[in-house]
Biopython code that builds the backbone (N, CA, C, O; Angstrom):
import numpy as np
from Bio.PDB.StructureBuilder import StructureBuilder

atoms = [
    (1, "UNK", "N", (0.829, -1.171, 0.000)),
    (1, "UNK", "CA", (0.000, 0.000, 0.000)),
    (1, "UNK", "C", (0.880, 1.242, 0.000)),
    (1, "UNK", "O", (2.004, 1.251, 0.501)),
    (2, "UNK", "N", (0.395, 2.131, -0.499)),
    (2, "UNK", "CA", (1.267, 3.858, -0.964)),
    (2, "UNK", "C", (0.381, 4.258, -0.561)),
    (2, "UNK", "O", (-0.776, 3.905, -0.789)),
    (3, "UNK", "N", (1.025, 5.647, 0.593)),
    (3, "UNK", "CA", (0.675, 6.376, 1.298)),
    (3, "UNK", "C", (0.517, 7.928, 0.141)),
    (3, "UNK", "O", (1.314, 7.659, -0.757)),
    (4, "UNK", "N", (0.090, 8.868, -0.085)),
    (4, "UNK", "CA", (0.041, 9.880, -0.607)),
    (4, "UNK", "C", (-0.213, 10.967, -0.269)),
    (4, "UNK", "O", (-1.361, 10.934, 0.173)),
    (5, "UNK", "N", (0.457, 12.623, -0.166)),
    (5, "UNK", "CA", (-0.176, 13.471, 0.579)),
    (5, "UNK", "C", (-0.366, 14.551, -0.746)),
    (5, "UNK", "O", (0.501, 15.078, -1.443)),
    (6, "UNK", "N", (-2.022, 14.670, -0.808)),
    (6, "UNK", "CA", (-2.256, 15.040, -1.890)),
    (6, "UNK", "C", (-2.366, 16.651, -1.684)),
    (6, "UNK", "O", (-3.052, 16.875, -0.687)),
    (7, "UNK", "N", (-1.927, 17.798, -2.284)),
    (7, "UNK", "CA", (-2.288, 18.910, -2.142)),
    (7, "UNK", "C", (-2.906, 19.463, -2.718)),
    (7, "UNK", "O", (-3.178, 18.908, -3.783)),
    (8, "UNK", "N", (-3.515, 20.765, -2.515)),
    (8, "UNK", "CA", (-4.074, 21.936, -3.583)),
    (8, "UNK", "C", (-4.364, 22.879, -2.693)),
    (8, "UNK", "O", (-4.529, 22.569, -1.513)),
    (9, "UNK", "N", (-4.491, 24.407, -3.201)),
    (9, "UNK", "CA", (-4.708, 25.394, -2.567)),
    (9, "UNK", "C", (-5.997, 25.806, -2.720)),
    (9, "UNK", "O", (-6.699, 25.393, -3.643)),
    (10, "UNK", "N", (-6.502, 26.848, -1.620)),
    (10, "UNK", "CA", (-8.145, 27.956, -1.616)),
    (10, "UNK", "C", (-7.905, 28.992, -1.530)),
    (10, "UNK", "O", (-6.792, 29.516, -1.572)),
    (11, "UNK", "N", (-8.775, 29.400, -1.414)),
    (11, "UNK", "CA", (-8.733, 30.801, -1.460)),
    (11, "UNK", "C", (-8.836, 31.173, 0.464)),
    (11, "UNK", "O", (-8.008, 31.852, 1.073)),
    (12, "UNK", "N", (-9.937, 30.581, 1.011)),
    (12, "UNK", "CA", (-9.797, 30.984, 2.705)),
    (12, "UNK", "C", (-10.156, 29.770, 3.152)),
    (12, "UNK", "O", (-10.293, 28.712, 2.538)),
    (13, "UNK", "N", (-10.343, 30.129, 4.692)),
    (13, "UNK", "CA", (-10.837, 28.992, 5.666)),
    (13, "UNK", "C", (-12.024, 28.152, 5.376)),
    (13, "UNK", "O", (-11.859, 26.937, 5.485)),
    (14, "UNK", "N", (-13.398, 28.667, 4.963)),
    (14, "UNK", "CA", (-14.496, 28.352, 4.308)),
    (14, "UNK", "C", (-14.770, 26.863, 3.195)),
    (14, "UNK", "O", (-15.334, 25.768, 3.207)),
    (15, "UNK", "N", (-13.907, 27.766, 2.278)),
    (15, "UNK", "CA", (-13.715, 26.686, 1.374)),
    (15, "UNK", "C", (-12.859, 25.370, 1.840)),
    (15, "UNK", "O", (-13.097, 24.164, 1.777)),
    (16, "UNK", "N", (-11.816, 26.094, 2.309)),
    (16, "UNK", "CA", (-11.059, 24.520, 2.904)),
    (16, "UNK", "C", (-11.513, 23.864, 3.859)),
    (16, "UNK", "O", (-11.276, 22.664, 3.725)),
    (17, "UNK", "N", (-11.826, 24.010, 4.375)),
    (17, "UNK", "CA", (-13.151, 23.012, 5.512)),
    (17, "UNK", "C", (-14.058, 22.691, 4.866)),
    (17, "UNK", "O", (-14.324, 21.498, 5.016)),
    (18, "UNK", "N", (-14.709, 23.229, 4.163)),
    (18, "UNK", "CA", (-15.870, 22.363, 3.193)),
    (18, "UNK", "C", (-14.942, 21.552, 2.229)),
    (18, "UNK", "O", (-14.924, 20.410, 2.688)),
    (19, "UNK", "N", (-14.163, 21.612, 1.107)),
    (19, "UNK", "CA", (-13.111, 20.349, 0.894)),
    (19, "UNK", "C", (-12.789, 18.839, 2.191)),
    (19, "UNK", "O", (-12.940, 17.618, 2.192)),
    (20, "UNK", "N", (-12.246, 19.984, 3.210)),
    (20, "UNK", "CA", (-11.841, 18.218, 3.749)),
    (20, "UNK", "C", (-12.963, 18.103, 4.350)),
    (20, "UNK", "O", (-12.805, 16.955, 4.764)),
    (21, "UNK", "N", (-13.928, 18.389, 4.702)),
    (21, "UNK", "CA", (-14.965, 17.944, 5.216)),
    (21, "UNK", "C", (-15.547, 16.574, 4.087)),
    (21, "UNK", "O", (-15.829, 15.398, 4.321)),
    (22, "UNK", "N", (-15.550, 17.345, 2.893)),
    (22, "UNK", "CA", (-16.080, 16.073, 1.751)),
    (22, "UNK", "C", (-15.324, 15.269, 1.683)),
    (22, "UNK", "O", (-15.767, 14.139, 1.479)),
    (23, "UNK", "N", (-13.819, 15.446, 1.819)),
    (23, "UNK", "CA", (-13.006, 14.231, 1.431)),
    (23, "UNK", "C", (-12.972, 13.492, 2.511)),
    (23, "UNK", "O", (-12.890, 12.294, 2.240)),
    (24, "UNK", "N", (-13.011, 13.791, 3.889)),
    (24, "UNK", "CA", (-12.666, 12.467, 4.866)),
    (24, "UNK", "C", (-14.699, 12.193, 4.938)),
    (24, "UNK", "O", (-14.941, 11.335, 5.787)),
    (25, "UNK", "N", (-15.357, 12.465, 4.595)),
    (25, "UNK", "CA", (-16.745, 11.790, 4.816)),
    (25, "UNK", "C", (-16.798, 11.077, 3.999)),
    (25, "UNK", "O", (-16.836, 9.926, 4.435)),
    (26, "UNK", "N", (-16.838, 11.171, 2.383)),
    (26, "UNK", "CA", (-16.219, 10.576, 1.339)),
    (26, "UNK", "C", (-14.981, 8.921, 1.567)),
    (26, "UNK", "O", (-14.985, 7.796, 1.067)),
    (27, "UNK", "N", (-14.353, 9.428, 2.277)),
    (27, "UNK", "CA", (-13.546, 8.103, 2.637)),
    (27, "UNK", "C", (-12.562, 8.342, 1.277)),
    (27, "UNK", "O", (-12.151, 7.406, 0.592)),
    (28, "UNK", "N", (-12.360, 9.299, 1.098)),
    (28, "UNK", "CA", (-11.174, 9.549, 0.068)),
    (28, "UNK", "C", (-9.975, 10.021, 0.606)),
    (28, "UNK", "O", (-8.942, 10.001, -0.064)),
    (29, "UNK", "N", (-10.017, 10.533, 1.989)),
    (29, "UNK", "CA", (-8.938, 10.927, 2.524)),
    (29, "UNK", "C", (-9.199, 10.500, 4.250)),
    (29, "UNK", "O", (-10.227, 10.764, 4.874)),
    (30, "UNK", "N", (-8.251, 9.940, 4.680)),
    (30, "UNK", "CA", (-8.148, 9.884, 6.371)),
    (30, "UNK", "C", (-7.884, 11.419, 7.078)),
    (30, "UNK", "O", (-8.545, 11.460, 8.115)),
    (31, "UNK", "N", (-7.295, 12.423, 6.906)),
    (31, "UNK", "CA", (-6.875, 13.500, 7.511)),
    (31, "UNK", "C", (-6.841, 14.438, 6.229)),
    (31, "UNK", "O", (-6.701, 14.155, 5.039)),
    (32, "UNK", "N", (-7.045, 15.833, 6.974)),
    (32, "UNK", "CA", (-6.286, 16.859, 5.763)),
    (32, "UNK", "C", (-6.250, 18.161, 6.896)),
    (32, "UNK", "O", (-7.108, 18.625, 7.646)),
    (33, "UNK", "N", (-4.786, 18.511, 6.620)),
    (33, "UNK", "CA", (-3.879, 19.395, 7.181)),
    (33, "UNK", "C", (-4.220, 20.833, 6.342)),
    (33, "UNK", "O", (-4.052, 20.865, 5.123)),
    (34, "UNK", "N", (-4.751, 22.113, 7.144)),
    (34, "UNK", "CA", (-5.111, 22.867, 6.629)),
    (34, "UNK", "C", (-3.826, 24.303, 7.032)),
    (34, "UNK", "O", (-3.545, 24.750, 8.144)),
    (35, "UNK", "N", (-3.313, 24.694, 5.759)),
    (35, "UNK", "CA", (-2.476, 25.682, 6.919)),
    (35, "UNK", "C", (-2.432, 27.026, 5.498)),
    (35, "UNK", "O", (-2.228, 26.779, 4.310)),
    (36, "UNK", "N", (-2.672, 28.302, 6.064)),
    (36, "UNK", "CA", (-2.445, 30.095, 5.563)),
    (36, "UNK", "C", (-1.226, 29.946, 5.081)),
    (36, "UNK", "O", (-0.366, 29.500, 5.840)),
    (37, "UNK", "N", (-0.941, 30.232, 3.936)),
    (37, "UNK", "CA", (0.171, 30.295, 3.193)),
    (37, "UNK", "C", (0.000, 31.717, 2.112)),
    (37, "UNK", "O", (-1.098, 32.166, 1.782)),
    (38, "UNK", "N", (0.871, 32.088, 1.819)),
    (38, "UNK", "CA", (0.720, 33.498, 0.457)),
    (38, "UNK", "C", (1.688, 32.747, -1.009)),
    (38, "UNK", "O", (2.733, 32.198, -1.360)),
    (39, "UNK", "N", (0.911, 33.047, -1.254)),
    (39, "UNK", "CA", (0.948, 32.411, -2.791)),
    (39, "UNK", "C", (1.278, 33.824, -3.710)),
    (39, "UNK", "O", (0.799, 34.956, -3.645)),
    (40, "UNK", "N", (2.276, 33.243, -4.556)),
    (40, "UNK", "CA", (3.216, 33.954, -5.768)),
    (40, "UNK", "C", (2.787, 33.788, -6.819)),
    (40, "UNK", "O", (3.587, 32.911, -7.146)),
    (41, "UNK", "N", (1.910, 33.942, -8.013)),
    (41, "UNK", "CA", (2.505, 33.426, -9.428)),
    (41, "UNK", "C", (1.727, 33.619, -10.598)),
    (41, "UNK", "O", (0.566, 33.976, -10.392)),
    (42, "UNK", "N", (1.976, 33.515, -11.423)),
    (42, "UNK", "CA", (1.640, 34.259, -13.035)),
    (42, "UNK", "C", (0.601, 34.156, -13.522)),
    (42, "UNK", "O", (0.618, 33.003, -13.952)),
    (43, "UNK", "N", (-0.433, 34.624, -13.790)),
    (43, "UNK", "CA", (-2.042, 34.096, -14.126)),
    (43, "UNK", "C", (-2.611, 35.564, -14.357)),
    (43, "UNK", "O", (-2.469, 36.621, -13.742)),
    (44, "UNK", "N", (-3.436, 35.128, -15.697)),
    (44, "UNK", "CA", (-3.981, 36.261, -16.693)),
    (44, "UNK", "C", (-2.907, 36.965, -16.732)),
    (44, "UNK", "O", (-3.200, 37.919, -16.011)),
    (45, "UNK", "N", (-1.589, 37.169, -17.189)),
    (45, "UNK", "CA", (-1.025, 38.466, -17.408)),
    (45, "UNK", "C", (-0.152, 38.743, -16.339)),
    (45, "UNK", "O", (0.910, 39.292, -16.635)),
    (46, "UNK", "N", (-0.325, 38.539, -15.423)),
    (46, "UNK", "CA", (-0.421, 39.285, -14.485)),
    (46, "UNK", "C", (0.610, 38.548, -13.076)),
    (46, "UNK", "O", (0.407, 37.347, -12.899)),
    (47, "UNK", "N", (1.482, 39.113, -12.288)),
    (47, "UNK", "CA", (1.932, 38.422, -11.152)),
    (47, "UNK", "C", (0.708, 38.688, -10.183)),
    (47, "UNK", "O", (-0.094, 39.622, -10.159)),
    (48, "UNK", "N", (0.819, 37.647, -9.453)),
    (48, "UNK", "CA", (-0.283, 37.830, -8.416)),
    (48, "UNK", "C", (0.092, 37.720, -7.260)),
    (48, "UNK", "O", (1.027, 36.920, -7.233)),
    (49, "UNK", "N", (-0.223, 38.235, -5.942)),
    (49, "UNK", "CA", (0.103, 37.984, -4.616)),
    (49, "UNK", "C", (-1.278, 37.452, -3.889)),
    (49, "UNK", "O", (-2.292, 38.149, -3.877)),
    (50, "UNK", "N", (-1.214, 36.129, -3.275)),
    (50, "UNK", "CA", (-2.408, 36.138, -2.613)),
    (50, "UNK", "C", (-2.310, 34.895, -1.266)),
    (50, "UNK", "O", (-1.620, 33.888, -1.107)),
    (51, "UNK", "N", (-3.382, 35.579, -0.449)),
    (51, "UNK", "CA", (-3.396, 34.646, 0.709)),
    (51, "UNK", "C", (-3.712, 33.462, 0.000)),
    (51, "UNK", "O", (-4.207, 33.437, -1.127)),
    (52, "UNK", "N", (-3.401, 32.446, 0.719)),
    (52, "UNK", "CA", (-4.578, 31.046, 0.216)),
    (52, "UNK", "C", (-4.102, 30.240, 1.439)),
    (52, "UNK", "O", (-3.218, 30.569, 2.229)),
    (53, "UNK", "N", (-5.093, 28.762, 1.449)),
    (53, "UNK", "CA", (-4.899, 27.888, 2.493)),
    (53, "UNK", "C", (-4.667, 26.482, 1.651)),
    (53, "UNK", "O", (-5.443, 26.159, 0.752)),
    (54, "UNK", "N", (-3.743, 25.831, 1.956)),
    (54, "UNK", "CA", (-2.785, 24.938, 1.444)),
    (54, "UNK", "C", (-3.403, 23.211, 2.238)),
    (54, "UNK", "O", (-3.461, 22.908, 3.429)),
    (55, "UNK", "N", (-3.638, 22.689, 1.458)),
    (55, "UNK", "CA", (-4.953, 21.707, 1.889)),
    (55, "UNK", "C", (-3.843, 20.484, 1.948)),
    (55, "UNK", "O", (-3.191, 20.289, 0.923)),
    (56, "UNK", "N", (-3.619, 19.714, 3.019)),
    (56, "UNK", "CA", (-2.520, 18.246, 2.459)),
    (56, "UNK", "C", (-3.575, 17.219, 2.810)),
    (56, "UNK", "O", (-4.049, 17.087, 3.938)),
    (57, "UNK", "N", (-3.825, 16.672, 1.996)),
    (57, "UNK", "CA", (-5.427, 15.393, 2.150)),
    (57, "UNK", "C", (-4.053, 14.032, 2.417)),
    (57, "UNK", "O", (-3.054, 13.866, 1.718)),
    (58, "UNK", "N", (-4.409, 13.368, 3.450)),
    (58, "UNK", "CA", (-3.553, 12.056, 3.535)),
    (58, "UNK", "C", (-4.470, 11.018, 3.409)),
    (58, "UNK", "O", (-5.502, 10.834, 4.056)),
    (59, "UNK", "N", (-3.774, 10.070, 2.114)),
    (59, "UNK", "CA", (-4.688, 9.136, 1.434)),
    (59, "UNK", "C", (-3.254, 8.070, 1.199)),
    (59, "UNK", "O", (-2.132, 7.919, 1.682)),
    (60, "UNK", "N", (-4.281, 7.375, -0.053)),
    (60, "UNK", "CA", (-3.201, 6.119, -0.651)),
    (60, "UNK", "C", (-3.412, 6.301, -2.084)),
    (60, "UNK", "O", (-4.273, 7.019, -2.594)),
    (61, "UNK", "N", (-2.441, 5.497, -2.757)),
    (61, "UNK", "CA", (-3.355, 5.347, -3.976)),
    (61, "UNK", "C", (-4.150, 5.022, -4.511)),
    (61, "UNK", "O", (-4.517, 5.465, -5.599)),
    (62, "UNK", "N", (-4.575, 4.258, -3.964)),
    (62, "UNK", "CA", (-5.691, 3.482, -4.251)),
    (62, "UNK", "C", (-6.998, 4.542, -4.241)),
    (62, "UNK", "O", (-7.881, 4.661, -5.090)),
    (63, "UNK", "N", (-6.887, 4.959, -3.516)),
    (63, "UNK", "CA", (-7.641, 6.608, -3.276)),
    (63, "UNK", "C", (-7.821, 7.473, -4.040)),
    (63, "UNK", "O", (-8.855, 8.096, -4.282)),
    (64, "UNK", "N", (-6.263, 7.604, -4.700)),
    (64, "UNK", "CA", (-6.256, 8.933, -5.081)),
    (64, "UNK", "C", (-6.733, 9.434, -6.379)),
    (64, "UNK", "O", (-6.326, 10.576, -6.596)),
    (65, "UNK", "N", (-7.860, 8.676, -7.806)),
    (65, "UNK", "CA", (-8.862, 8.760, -8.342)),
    (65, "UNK", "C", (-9.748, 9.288, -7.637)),
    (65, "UNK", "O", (-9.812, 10.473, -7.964)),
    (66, "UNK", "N", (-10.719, 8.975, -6.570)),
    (66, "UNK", "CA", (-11.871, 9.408, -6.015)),
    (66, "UNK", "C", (-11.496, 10.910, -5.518)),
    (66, "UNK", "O", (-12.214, 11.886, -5.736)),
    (67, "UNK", "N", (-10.230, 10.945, -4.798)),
    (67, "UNK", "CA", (-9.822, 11.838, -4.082)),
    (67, "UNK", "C", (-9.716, 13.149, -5.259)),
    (67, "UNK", "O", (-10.384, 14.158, -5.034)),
    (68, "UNK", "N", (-8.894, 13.084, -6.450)),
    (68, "UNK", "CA", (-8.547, 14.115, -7.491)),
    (68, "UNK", "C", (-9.888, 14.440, -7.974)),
    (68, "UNK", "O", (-10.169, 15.639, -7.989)),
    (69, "UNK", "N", (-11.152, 13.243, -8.544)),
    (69, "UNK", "CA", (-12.497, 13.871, -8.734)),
    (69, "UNK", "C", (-13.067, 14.534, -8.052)),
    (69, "UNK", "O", (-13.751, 15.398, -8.601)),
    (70, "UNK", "N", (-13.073, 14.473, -6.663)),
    (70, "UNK", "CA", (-14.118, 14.941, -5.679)),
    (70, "UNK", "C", (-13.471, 16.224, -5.449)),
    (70, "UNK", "O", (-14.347, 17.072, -5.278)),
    (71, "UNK", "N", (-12.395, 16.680, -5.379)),
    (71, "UNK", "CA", (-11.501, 17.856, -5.491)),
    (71, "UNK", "C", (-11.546, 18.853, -6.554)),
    (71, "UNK", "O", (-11.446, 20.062, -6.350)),
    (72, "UNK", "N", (-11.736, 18.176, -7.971)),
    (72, "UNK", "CA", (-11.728, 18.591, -8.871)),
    (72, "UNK", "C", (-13.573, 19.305, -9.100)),
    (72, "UNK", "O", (-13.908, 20.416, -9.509)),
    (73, "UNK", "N", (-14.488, 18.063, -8.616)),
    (73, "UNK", "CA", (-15.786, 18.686, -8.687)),
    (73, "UNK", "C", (-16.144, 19.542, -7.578)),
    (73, "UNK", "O", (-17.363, 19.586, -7.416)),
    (74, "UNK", "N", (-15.560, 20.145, -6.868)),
    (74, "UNK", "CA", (-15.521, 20.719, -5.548)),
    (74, "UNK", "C", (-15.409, 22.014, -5.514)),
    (74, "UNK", "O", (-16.075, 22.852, -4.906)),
    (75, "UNK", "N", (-14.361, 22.136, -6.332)),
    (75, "UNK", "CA", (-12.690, 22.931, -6.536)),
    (75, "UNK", "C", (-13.649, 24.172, -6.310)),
    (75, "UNK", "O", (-14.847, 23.978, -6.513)),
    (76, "UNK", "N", (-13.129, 25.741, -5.808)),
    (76, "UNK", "CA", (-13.442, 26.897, -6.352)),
    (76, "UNK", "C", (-13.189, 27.679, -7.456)),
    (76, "UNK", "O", (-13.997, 28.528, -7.830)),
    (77, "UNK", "N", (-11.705, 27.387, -8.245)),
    (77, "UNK", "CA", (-10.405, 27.631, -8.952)),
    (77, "UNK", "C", (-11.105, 26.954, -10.252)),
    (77, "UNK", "O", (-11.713, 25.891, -10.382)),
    (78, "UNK", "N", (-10.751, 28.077, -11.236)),
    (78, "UNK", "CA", (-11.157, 27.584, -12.782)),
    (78, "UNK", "C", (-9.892, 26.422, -12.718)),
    (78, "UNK", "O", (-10.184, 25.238, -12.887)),
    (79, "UNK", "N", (-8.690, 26.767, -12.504)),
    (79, "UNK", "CA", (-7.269, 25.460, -12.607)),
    (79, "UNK", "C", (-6.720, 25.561, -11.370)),
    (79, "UNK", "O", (-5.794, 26.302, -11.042)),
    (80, "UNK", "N", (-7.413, 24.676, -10.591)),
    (80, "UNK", "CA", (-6.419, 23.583, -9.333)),
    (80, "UNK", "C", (-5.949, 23.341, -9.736)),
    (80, "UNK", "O", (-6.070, 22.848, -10.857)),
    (81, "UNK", "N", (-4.301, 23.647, -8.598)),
    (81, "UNK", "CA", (-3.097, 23.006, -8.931)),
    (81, "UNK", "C", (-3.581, 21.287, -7.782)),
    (81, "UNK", "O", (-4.299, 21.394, -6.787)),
    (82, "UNK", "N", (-3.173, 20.329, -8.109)),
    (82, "UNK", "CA", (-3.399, 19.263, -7.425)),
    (82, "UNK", "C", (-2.831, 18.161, -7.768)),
    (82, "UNK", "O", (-3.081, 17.376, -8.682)),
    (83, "UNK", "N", (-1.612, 18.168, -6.521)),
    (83, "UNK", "CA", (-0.253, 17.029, -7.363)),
    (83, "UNK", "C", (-0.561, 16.133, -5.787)),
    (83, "UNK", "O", (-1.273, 16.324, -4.801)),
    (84, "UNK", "N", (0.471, 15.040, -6.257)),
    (84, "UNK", "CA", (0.214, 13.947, -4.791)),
    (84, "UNK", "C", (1.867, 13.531, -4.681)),
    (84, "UNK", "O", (2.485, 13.470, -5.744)),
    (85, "UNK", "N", (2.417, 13.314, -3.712)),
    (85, "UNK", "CA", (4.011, 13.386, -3.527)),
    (85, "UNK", "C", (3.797, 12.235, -2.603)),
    (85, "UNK", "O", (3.187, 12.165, -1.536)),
    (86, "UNK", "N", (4.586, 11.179, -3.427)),
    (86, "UNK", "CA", (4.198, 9.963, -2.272)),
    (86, "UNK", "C", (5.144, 9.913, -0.874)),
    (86, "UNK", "O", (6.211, 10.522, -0.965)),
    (87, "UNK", "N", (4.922, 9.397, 0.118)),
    (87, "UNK", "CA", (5.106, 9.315, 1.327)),
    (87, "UNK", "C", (6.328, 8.355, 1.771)),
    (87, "UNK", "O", (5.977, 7.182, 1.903)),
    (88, "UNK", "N", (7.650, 8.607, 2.020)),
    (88, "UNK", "CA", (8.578, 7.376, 1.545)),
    (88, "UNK", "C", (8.377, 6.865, 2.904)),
    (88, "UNK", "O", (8.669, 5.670, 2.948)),
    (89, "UNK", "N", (7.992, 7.326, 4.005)),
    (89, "UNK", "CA", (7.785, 6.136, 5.012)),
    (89, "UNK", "C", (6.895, 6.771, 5.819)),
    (89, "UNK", "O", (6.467, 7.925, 5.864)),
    (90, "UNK", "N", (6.713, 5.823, 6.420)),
    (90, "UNK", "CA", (5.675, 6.443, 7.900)),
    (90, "UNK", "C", (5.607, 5.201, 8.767)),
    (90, "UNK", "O", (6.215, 4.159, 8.524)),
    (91, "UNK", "N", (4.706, 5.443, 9.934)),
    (91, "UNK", "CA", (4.784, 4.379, 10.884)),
    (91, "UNK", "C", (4.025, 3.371, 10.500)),
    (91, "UNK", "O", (3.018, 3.854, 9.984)),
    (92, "UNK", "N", (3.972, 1.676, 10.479)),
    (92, "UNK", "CA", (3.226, 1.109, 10.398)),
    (92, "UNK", "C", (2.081, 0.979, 10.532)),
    (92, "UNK", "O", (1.268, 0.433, 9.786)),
    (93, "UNK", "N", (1.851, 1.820, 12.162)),
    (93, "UNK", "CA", (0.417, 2.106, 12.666)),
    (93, "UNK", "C", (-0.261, 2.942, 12.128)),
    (93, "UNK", "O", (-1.401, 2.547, 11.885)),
    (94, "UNK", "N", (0.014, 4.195, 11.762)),
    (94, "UNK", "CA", (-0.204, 5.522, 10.730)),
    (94, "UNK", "C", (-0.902, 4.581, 9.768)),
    (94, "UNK", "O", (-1.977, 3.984, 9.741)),
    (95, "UNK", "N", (0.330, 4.721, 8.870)),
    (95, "UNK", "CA", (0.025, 3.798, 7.661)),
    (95, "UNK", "C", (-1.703, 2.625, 7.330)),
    (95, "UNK", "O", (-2.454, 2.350, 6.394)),
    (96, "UNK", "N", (-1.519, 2.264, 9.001)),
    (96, "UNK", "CA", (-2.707, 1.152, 8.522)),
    (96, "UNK", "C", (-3.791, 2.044, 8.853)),
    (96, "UNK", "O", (-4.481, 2.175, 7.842)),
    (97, "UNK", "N", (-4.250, 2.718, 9.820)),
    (97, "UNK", "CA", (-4.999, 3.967, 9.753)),
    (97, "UNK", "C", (-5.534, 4.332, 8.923)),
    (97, "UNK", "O", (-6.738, 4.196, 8.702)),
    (98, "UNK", "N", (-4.287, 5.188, 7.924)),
    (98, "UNK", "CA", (-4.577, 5.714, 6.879)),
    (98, "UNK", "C", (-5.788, 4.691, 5.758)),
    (98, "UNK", "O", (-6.891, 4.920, 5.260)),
    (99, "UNK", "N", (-4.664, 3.327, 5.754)),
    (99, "UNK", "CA", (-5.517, 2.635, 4.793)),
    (99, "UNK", "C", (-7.116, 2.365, 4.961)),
    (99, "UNK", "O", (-8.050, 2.403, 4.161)),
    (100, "UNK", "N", (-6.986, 1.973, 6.854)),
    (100, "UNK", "CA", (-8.214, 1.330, 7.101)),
    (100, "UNK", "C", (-9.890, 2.638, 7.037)),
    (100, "UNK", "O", (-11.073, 2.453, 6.751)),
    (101, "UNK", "N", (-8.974, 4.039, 7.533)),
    (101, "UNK", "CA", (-9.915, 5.321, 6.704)),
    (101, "UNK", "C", (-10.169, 5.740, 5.537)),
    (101, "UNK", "O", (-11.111, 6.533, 5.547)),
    (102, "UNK", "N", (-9.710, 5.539, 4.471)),
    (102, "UNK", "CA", (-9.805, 5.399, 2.721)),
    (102, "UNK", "C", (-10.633, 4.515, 1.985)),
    (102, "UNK", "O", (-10.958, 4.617, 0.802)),
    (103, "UNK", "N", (-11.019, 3.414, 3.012)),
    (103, "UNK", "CA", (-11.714, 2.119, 2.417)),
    (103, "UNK", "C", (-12.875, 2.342, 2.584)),
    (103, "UNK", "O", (-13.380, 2.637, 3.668)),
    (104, "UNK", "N", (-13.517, 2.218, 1.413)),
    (104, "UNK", "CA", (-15.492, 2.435, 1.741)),
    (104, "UNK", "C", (-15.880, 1.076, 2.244)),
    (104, "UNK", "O", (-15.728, 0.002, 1.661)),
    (105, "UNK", "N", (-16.478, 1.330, 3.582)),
    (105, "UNK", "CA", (-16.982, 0.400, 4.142)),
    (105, "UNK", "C", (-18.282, -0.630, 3.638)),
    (105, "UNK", "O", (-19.346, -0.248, 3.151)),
    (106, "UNK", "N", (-17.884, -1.968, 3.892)),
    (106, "UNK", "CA", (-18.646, -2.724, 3.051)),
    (106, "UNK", "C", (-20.083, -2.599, 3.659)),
    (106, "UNK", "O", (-21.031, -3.177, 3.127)),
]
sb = StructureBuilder()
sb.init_structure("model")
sb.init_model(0)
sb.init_chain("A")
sb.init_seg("    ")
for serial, (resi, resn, name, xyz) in enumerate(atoms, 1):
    if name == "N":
        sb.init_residue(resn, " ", resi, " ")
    sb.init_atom(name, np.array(xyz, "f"), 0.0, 1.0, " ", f" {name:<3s}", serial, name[0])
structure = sb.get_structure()
C-alpha cells in the first residue's frame, strides 16, 4: 500500500473546511492538514500575490482517483493546482490507519 499526501490550494478557511470535510466523509482521505500560506505566481497576465490555504489530504493510492475527482468537482479555482508526492515512510500504525480510513466500508 502507498501512502500519498495530496495537495491543492483555496482561497480561505471556508472553502477549505468544506473540501476536507467532503473528502474524509467521502472516505477519500483519512486526515487533511489545513495551513495560511501566500501564494506567488503568473495568471492572466499578471503576477499575483495572494493569501490562500494549502490543503494536504492524507490518502493512498488506491484513493487517489476518487480523491482528485471529488476535489476537482468541488474545486473553487477555474485550474487547481493538485499534485500527490508519495510518502517514503511512515509508521506502520499511521500507515494502517490511513488505509483502514480510505476504504469504503462494506
Amino acid at each position: 500500500m502507498e501512502l500519498l499526501a495530496v495537495i491543492t490550494t483555496v482561497a480561505n478557511d471556508e472553502q477549505a473546511a468544506t473540501l476536507a470535510q467532503r473528502a474524509v466523509e467521502a472516505r477519500c482521505a483519512a486526515c487533511v492538514h489545513q495551513d495560511t500560506i501566500m501564494s506567488t505566481y503568473h495568471w492572466q497576465g499578471a503576477v499575483q500575490h495572494e493569501a490562500e490555504v494549502r490543503l494536504t489530504f492524507k490518502t493512498t493510492a488506491a484513493a487517489y482517483g476518487a480523491l482528485e475527482a471529488l476535489i476537482r468537482q468541488h474545486h473553487p479555482y477555474e485550474l487547481p493546482a493538485i499534485y500527490a508526492v508519495p510518502v517514503a515512510r511512515a509508521s506502520a500504525a499511521y500507515a494502517a490507519w490511513v488505509a483502514e480510513q480510505t476504504q469504503t466500508p462494506a
